[in-house]
N, C-alpha and C positions, 0 to 999 in steps of 0.2 A: 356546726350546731350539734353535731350526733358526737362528736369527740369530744365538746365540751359539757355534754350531757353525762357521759362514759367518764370523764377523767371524775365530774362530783360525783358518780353510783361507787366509784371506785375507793372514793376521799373515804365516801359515807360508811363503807364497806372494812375500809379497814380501820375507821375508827369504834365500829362495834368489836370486831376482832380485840383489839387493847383494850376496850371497855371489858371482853368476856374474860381476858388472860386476867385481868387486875383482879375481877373478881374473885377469880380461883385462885388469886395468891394473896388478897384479903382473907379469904376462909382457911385457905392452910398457915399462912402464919404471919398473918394481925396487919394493921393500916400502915407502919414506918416502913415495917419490908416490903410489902406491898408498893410503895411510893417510890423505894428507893429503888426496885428493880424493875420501873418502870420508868425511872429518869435514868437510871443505869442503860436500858433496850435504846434510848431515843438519844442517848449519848453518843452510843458505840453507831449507829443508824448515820449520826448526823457528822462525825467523824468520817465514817467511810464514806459517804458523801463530799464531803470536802477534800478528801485525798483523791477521789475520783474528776472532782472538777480542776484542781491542783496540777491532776497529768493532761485531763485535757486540753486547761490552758497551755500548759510547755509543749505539748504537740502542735497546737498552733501556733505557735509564736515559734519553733521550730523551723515549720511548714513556710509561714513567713517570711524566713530569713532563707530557709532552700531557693523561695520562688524569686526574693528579691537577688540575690547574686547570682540567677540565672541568666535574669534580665539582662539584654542589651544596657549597653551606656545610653544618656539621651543623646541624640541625632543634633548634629550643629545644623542649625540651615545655611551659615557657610561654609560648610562641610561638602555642599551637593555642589555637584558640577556644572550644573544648569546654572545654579546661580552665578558660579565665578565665569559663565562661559557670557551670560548676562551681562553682567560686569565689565566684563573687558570689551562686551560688544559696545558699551554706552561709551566706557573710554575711548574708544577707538572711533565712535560716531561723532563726539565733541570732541575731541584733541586733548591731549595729554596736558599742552601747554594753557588752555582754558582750563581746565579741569582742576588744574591745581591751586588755582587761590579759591575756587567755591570749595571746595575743602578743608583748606583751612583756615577759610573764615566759619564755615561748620565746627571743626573739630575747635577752634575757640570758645564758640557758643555754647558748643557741649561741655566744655574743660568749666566755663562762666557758673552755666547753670548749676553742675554738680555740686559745687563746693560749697562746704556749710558757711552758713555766714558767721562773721570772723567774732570773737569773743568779745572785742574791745567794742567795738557796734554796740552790741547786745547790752553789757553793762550802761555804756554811753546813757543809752535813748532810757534804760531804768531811772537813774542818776536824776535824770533832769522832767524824771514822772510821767514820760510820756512810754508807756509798753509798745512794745512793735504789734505790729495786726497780728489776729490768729492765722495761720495757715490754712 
């Protein structure tokens, strides 16, 4: 509350400040120069502003790319040895020779599922006005 009290005494403070400079360059010489070196002051203001935000962006986005190719790769989880040591325990508790049709009747199911449905489907069921369900 006290900083945002301080940031407006501050606003307020330096808008009298340009209020005082214009006046004094009103009375030496006249309202267009006056105007004009006073949009001149908040030109050059708001330029070096913008070149100031300009670097600090590219330092973070810098910063960014430092910290991201530091990083680790991401961790496979069957990468860890618990899991393969897992693994071969359940193979080795059911049999190898069981084990291998419930597998591949899984990895069919999976091969089933993934695949986009086929073009000629799609058209078909248009064709004859009936849309397939939404997903």
């Amino acid at each position: 509350m006290i900083a945002a009290a301080s940031l407006v005494a501050a606003t307020v403070t330096v808008s009298f400040l340009c209020a005082a400079a214009f006046v004094v360059a009103l009375e030496r010489y006249g309202l267009v120069d006056a105007c004009l070196a006073g949009a001149g002051v908040f030109l050059v203001a708001t330029m070096a502003l913008l070149g100031t935000y300009a670097i600090y962006v590219a330092r973070r986005r810098r910063d960014a790319q430092v910290r991201a190719a530091l990083e680790p790769p991401p961790f496979s989880a069957l990468a860890d040895l618990r899991v393969i040591l897992g693994g071969l325990q359940i193979v080795q508790a059911i049999g190898f020779k069981r084990l291998l049709p419930i597998l591949a009747i899984g990895g069919a199911a999976f091969a089933l599922a993934s695949r986009p449905a086929s073009e000629g489907r799609r058209r078909g069921a248009r064709a004859r006005g009936r849309e397939p369900p939404p997903l």
